[in-house]
PLY file of the C-alpha trace (Angstrom):
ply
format ascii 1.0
element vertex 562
property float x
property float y
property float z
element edge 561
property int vertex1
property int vertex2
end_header
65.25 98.30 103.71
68.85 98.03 102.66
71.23 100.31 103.85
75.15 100.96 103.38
77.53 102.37 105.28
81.31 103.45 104.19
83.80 102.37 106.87
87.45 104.24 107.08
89.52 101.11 107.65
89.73 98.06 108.33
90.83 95.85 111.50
91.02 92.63 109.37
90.29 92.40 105.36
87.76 89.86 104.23
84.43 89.39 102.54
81.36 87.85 105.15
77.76 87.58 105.65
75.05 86.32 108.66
73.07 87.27 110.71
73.99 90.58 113.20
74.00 89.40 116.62
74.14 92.75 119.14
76.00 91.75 122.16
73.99 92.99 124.85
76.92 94.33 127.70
76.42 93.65 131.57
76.14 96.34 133.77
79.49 96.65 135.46
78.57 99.39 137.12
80.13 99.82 140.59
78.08 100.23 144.04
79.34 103.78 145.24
78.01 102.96 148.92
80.14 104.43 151.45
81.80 101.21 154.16
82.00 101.33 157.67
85.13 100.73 159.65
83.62 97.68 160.49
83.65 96.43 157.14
86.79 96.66 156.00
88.37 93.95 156.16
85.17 91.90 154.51
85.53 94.32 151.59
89.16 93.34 151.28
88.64 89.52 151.03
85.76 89.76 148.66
88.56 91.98 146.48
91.10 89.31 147.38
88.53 86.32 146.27
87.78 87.85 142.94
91.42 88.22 141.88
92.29 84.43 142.82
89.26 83.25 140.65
90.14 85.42 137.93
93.79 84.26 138.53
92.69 80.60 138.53
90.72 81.85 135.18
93.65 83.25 133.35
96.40 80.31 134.20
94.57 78.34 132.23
93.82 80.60 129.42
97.51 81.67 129.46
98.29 78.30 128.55
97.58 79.29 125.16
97.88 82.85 124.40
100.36 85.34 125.13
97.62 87.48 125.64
96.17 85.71 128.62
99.76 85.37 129.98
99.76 89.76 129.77
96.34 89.24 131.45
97.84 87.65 134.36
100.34 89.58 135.19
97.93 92.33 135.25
95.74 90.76 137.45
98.69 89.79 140.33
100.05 93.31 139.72
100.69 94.60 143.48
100.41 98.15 141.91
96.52 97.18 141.53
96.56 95.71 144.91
97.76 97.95 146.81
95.71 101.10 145.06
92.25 98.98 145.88
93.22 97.93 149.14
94.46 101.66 150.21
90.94 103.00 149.03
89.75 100.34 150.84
91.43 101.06 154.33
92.00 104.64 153.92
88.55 106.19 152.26
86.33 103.66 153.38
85.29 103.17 149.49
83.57 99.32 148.97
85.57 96.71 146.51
83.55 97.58 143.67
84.49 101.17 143.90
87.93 101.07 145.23
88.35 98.38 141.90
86.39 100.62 139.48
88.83 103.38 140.45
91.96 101.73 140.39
91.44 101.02 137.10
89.96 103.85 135.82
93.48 105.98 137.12
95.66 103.12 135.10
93.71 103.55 132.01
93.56 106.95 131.46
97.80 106.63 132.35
97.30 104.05 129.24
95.12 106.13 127.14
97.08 109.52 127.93
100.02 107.97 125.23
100.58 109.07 121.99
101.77 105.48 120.85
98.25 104.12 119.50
99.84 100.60 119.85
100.54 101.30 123.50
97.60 103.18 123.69
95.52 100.37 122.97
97.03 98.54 125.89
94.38 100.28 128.47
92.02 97.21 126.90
94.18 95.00 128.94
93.86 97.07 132.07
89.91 97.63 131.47
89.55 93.50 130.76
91.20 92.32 134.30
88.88 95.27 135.56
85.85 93.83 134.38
86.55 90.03 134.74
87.84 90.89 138.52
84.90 93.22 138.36
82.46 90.17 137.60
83.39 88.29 140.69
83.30 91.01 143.30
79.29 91.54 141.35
78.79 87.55 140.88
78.13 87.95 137.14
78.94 84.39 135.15
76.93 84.50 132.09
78.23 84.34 128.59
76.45 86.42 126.09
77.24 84.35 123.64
76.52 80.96 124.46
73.45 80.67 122.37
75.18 81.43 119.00
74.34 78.54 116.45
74.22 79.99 113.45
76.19 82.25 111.26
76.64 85.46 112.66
78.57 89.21 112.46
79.04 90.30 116.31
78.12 93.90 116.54
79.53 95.19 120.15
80.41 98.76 121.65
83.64 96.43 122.17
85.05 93.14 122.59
87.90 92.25 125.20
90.42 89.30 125.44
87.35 87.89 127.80
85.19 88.20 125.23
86.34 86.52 122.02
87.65 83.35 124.39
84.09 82.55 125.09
82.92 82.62 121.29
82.53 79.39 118.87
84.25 80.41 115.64
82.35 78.10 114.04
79.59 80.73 113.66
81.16 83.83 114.47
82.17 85.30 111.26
82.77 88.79 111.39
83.28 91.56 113.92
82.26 95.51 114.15
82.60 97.41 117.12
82.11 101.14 117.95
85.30 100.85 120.07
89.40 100.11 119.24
91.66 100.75 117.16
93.70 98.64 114.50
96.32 97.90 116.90
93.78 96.64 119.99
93.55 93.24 120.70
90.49 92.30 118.87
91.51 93.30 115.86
95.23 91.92 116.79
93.26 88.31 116.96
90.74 89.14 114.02
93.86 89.05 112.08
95.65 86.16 113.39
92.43 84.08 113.00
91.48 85.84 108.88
88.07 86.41 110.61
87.03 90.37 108.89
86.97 93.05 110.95
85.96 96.66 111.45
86.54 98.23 114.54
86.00 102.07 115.98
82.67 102.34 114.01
80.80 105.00 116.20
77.16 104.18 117.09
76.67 101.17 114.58
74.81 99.79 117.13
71.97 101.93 117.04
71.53 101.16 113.02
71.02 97.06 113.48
68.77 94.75 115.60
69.03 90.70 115.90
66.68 90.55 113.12
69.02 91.94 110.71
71.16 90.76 108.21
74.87 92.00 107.34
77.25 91.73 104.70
80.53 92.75 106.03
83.00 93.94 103.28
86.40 94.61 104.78
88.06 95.11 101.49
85.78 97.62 99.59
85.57 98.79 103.37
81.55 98.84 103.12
78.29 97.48 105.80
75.58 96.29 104.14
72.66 95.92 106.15
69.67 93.85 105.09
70.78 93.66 101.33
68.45 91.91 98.81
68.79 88.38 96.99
71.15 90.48 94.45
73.10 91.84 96.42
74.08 89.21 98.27
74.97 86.91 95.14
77.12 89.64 94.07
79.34 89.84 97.35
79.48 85.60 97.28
80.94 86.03 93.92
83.14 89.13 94.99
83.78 87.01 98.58
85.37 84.02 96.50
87.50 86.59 94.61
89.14 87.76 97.35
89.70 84.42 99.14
91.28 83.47 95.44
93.30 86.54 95.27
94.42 85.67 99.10
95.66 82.18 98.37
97.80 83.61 95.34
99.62 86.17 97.60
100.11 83.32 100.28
101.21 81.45 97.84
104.53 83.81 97.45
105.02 83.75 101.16
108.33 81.64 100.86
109.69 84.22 97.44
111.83 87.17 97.83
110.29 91.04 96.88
111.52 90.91 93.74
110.31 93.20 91.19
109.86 92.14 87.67
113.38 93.72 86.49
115.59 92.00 89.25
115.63 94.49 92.23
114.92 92.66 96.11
114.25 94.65 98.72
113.57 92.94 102.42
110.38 92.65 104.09
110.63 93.06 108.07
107.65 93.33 110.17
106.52 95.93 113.12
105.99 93.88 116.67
105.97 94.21 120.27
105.70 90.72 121.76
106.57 87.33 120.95
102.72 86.43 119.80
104.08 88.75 117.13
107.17 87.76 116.22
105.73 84.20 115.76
102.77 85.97 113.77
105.93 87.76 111.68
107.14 84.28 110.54
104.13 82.53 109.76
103.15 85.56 107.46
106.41 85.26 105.58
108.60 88.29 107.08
112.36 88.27 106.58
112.98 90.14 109.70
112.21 92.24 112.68
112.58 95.98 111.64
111.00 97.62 115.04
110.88 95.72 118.16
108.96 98.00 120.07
111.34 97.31 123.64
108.87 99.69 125.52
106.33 96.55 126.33
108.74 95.04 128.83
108.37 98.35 130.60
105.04 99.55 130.00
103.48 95.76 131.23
106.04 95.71 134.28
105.39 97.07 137.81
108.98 98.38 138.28
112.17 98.89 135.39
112.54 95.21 134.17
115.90 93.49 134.82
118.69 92.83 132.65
117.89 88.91 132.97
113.90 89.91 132.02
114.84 91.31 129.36
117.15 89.01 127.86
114.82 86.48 127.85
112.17 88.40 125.83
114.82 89.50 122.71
116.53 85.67 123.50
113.16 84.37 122.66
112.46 86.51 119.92
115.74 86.43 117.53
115.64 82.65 118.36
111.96 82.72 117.49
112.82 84.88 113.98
115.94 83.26 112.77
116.56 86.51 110.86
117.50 90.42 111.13
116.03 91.42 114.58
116.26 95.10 115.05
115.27 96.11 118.35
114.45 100.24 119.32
115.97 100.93 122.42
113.37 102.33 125.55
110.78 104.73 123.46
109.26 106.19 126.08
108.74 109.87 128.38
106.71 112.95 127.91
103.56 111.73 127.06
104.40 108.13 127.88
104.19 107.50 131.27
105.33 104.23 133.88
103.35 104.12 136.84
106.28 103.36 138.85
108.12 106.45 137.79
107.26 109.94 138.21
107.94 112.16 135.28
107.54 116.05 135.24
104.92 117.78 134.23
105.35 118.64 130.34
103.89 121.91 128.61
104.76 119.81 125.01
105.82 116.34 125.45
106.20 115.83 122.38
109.29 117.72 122.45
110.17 116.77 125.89
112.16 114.47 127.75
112.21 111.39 125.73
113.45 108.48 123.90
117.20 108.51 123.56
116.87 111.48 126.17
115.56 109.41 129.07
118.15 106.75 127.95
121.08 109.16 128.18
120.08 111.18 131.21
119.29 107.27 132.97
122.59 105.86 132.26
121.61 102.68 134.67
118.44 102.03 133.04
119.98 102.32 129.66
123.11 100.11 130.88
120.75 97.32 131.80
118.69 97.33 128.49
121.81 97.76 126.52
123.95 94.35 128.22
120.69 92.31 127.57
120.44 93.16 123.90
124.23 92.21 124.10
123.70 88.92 125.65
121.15 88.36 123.40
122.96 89.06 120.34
125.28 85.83 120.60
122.58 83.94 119.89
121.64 85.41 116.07
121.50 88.77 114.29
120.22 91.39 116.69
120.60 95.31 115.60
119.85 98.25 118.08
118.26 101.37 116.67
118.39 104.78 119.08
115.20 106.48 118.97
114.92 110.44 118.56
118.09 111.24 117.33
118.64 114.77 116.87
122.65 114.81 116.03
125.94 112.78 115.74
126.51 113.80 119.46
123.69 111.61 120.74
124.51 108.94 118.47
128.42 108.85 119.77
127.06 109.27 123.35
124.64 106.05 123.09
127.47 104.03 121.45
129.82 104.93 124.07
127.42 103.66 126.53
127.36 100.53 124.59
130.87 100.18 124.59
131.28 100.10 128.12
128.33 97.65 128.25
130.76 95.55 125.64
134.11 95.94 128.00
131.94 94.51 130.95
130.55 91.39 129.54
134.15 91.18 127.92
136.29 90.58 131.73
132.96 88.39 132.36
133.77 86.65 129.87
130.00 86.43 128.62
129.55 85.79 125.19
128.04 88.70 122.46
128.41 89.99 119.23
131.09 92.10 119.28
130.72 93.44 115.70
126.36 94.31 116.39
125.19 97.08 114.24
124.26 100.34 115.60
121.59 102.87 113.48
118.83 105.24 114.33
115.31 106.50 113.69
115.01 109.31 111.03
112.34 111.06 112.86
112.89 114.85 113.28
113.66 117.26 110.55
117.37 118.03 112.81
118.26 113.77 111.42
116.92 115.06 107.85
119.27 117.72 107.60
122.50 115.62 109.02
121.90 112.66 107.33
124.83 112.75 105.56
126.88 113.42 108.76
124.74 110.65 110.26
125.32 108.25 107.48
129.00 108.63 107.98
128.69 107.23 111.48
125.27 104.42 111.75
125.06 100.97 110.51
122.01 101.97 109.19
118.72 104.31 109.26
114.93 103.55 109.96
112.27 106.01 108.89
109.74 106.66 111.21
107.17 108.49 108.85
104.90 108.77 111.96
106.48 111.00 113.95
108.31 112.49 110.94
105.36 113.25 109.36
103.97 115.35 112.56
107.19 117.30 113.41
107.87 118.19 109.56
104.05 119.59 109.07
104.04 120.37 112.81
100.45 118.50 113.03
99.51 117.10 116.04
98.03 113.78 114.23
95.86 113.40 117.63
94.00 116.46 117.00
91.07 116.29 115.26
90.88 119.80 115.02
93.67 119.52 112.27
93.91 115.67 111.53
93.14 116.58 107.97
96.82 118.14 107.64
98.58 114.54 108.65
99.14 113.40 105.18
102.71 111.49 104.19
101.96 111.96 100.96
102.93 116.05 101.55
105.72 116.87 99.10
107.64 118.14 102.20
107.88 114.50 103.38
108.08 112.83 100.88
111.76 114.74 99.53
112.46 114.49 103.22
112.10 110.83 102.42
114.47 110.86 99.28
116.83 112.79 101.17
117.51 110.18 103.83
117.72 107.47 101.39
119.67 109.43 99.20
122.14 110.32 102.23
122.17 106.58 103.40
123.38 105.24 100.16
125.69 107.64 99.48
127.45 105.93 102.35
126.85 102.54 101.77
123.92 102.06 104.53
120.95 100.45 104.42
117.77 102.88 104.84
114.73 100.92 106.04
110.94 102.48 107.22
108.87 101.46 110.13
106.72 103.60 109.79
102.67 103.24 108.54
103.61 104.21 105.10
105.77 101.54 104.33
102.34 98.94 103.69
100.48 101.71 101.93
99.48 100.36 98.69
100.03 103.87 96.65
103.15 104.61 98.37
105.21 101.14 97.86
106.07 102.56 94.04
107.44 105.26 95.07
109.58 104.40 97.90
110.70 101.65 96.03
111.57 104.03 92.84
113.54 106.14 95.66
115.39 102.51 96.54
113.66 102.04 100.05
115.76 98.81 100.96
113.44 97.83 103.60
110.13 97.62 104.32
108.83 97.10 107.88
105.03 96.95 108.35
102.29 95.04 110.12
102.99 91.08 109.55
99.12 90.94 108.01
100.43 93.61 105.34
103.42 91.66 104.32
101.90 89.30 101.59
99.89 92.19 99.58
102.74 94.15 99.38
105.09 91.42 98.50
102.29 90.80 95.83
102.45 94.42 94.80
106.13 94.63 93.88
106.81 91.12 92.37
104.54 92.85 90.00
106.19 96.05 89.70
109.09 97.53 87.42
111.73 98.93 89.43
112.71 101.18 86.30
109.16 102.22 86.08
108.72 103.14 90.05
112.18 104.91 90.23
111.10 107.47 87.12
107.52 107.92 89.07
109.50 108.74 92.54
111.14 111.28 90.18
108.34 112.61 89.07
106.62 112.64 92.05
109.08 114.74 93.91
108.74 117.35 91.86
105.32 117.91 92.44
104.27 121.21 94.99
100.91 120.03 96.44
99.19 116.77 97.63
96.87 117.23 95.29
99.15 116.59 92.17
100.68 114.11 94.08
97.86 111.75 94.28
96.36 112.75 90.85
100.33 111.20 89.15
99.42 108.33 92.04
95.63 107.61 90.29
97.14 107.50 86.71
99.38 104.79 87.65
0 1
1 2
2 3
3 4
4 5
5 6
6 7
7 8
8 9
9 10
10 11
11 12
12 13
13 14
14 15
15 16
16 17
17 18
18 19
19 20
20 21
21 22
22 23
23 24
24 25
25 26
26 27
27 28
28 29
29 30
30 31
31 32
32 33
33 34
34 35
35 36
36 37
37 38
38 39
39 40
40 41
41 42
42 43
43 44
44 45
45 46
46 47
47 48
48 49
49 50
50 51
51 52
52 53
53 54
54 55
55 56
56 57
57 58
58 59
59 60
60 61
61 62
62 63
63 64
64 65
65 66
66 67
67 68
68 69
69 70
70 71
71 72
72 73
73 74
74 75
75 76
76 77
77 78
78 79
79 80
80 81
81 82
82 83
83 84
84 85
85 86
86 87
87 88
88 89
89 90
90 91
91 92
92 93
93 94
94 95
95 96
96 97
97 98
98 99
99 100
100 101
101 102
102 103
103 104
104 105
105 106
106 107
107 108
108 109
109 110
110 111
111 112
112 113
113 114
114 115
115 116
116 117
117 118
118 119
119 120
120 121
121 122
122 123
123 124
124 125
125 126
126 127
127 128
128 129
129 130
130 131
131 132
132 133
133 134
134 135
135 136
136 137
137 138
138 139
139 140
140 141
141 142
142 143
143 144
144 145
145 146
146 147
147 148
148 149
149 150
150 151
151 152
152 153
153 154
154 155
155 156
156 157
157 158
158 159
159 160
160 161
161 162
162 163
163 164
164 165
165 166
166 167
167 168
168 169
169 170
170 171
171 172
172 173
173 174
174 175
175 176
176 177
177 178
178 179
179 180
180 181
181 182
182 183
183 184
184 185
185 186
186 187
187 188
188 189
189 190
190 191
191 192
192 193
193 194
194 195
195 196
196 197
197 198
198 199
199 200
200 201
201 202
202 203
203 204
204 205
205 206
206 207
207 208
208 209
209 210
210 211
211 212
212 213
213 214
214 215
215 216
216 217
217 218
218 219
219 220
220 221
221 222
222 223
223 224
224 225
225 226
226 227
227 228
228 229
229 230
230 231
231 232
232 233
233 234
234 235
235 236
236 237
237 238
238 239
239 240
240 241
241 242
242 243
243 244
244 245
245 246
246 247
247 248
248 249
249 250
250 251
251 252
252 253
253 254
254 255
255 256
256 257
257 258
258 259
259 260
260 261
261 262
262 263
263 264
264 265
265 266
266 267
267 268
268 269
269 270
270 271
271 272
272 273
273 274
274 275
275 276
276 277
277 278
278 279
279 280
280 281
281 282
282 283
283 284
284 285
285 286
286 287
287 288
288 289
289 290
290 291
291 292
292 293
293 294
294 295
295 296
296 297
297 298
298 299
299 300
300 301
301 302
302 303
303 304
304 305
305 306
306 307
307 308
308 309
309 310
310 311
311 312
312 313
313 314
314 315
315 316
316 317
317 318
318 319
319 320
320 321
321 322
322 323
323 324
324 325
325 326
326 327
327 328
328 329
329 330
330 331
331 332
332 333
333 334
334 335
335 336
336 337
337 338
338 339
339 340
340 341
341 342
342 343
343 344
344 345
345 346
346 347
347 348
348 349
349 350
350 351
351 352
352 353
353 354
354 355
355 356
356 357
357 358
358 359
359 360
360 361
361 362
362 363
363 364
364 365
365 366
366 367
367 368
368 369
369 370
370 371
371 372
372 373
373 374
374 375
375 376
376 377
377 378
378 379
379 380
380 381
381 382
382 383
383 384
384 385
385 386
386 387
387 388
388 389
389 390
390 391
391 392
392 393
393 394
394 395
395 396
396 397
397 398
398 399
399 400
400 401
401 402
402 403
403 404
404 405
405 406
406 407
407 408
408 409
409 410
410 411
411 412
412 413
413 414
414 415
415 416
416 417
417 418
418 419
419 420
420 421
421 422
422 423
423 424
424 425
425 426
426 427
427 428
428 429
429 430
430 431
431 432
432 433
433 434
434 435
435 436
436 437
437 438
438 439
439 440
440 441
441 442
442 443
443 444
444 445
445 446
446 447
447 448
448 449
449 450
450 451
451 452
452 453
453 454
454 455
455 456
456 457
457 458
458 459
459 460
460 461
461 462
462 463
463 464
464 465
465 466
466 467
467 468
468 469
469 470
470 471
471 472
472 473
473 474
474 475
475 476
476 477
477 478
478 479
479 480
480 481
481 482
482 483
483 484
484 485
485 486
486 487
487 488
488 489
489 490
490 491
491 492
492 493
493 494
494 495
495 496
496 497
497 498
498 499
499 500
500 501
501 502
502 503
503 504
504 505
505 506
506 507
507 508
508 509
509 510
510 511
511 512
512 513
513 514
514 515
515 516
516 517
517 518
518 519
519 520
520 521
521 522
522 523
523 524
524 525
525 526
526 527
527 528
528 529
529 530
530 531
531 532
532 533
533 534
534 535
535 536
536 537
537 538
538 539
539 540
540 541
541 542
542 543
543 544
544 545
545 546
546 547
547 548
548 549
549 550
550 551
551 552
552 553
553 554
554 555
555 556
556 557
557 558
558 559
559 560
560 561
């Protein structure tokens, strides 16, 4: 019987269709047996064997991803070490256990964050758990060895470890009940075009191995044992797409030019080298967010100066354009596990961002000389996170400044002329724009957060998830505003925010002359698409238009008849 089932959103557009295969999980369960003194030190070396031959395991995976590379460090991370072998020696508590522990405490650190990008790292953590995890239990199968014929992998979720032991040349498709856009499996469904949906809840319990699946990630539809019609109808729509994909891809190397003359840039969202060299292959211009915050979420203490210059080193010589990179995004609800913050009643208005960076003038210092150093090498841009007022602004540049007068009697070489802007992401940066303007290089809208401080929705609670809409009127003149502001001054006004790839939303920031876009490098070529086939005339009387409207509602009825 045929059944269909509407997903939300996709990890990875594309039309599919084979057989479901259910990957079967291993039980990974720890032994919760109590150790005598006695044992010990056995439990310790049977820990201490299972990290070297995942170790040995992940060198040579890291040879060619990134990914594996993150892996590693993971897996020599003293801060996991020392956790197991303290359980270990101190609460008698086996390998397994002490392990299964450890991780669990780093995870939910992982998962705590706000940041779903950052959020999504915990998959790391819980991957090095299990593979480490498979040693101490002497697990070595593969679940999906047997694979020899086209298939859609249905999973509760699929790590690193996972996809590395698959044969694309039959795995076709992915849906899992777990992850999020940003997790790793959808991060490599993208960079290999294979579709994906990810976070479907309890899909499992709706297929068998005997099933067949058409997997629709662009009408954003599961088919499940369609008939002889159906399935002729999504080969037809399937070659559409992959048609309609080649044309966009075909622009890659054009500028996003609208039919009447007006360019804007198209950067792209990253935070790691995998995706800056993603960025280029999909056609981006630029870097518009360089989410910094990696080199000290993935670290086991602050990173250095020289760490850090070789990450934004590598990446603007890796972009050869624009590489704007946000300054430490972090406190409040985004912990380090080798810093102790205070305890927060609302984090979300707590100690963080610029504030950590201002109140830890060290920290800052050292982040701030290796963007310098960096900088002589191609066009790097800082952007301050979270700022509230010109006072913050002055007080980070000042900072920088005496960063500048130190590698000056060094005599190490930078760009003494790099530009300085911020995010626009509290209603305080709306209402001093113009004062703002008068004083940045240039703005960055962060429609994220700005979205959930101007409707003061917490857009992690389902309770009221239903209220996190950019499309509110209230944002989007908060939107014109800024841009408005930053032109009046001559300043380029960018957004890194989600909003900047959505579809219905391109017209109008481009009517309210939105100079650049930063997005997802997988969203880069549909948009570009989308406004070399759009009338800059046309979108700026729509913004117009559209900003006069009182409800979402209205808003999105004007959006349909376009």
């Amino acid at each position: 019987m045929m059944k269909t089932f509407t997903v939300a959103k996709a990890a990875s557009k594309g039309i599919v269709m084979g057989k479901a295969f259910v990957a079967v999980q291993e039980d990974l369960t720890a032994d919760t047996r109590s150790i005598k003194d006695s044992e010990r030190e056995m439990e310790w070396l049977k820990f201490q064997k299972a990290v070297k031959d995942a170790v040995e395991d992940l060198r040579v995976l890291a040879k060619d991803s990134d990914i594996f590379a993150a892996h590693l460090d993971v897996a020599e991370d003293t801060v996991l070490h020392d956790s197991v072998e303290l359980k270990i020696n101190s609460e008698n508590k086996n390998a397994q256990l002490a392990l299964e522990e450890t991780v669990a405490e780093i995870v939910t650190m992982f998962e705590s964050l706000d940041d779903e990008y950052l959020r999504e790292r915990a998959a790391d953590i819980k991957d090095v758990g299990k593979r480490i995890m498979c040693g101490l239990k002497e697990i070595k199968s593969n679940p999906f060895e047997s694979i020899s014929e086209d298939v859609i992998v249905v999973a509760e979720d699929l790590a690193p470890s996972d996809t590395a032991n698959m044969d694309f040349r039959y795995i076709k498709g992915f849906i899992t009940e777990a992850g999020g856009v940003t997790s790793h499996v959808s991060i490599m469904a993208r960079s290999m075009e294979i579709p994906a949906f990810v976070g479907v809840a309890e899909f499992r319990k709706n297929v068998t191995n005997e099933d067949y699946i058409i997997l629709d990630a662009v009408g954003k539809e599961i088919i499940v044992n369609p008939d002889e019609g159906t399935k002729e109808a999504y080969r037809k729509k399937a070659a559409e797409y992959k048609a309609m994909k080649a044309e966009f891809e075909s622009m890659n190397n054009l500028p996003a030019t609208t039919t009447d003359g007006r360019t804007v840039e198209l950067f792209a969202n990253v935070g790691s080298i995998v995706d800056v060299e993603n960025a280029v292959t999909r056609g981006a211009v630029g870097i518009g967010l360089f989410r910094s915050e990696f080199l000290y979420m993935e670290n086991t203490k602050f990173p250095t100066e020289q760490e850090q210059y070789d990450a934004y080193k590598k990446a603007i010589e890796t972009m050869k354009h624009p590489v704007i990179i946000r300054t430490l995004d972090i406190g409040g609800d985004k912990e380090l596990s080798y810093y102790k913050f205070d305890e927060e009643e609302n984090p979300f208005l707590g100690w963080r961002a610029i504030r950590i960076s201002l109140d830890l003038k060290d920290v800052f210092k050292t982040q701030l000389r290796a963007i310098l150093r960096a900088s002589a090498y191609g066009d790097i841009r800082i952007m301050y996170p979270m700022i509230i007022s010109v006072d913050e602004f002055m007080a980070a540049n000042a900072i920088l400044q005496e960063c500048k007068e130190e590698l000056r009697r060094d005599n190490i070489p930078f760009n003494d002329s790099i530009q300085t802007g911020i995010m626009i992401e509290t209603p305080a940066a709306v209402l001093c724009a113009e004062d703002l303007a008068k004083v940045v290089d240039f703005f960055s809208i962060g429609t994220n957060d700005l979205t959930q401080y101007l409707l003061a929705v917490d857009r992690g609670n389902q309770k009221i998830a239903r209220l996190y809409n950019s499309f509110h009127p209230a944002v989007l003149r908060a939107i014109r505003t800024v841009i408005q502001a930053g032109h009046k001054y001559d300043k380029m006004v960018g957004m890194c925010g989600e909003f900047a790839s959505d579809e219905k939303a391109v017209p109008i920031l481009l009517g309210m002359g939105l100079n650049e876009f930063s997005m997802a490098a997988s969203e880069i070529a549909s948009t570009r698409y989308q406004i070399r086939h759009l009338n800059y005339e046309h979108c700026q009387a729509l913004a117009d238009e559209i900003c006069k409207k009182s409800t979402i509602a209205e808003v999105r009825e004007m959006l349909e008849k376009q």
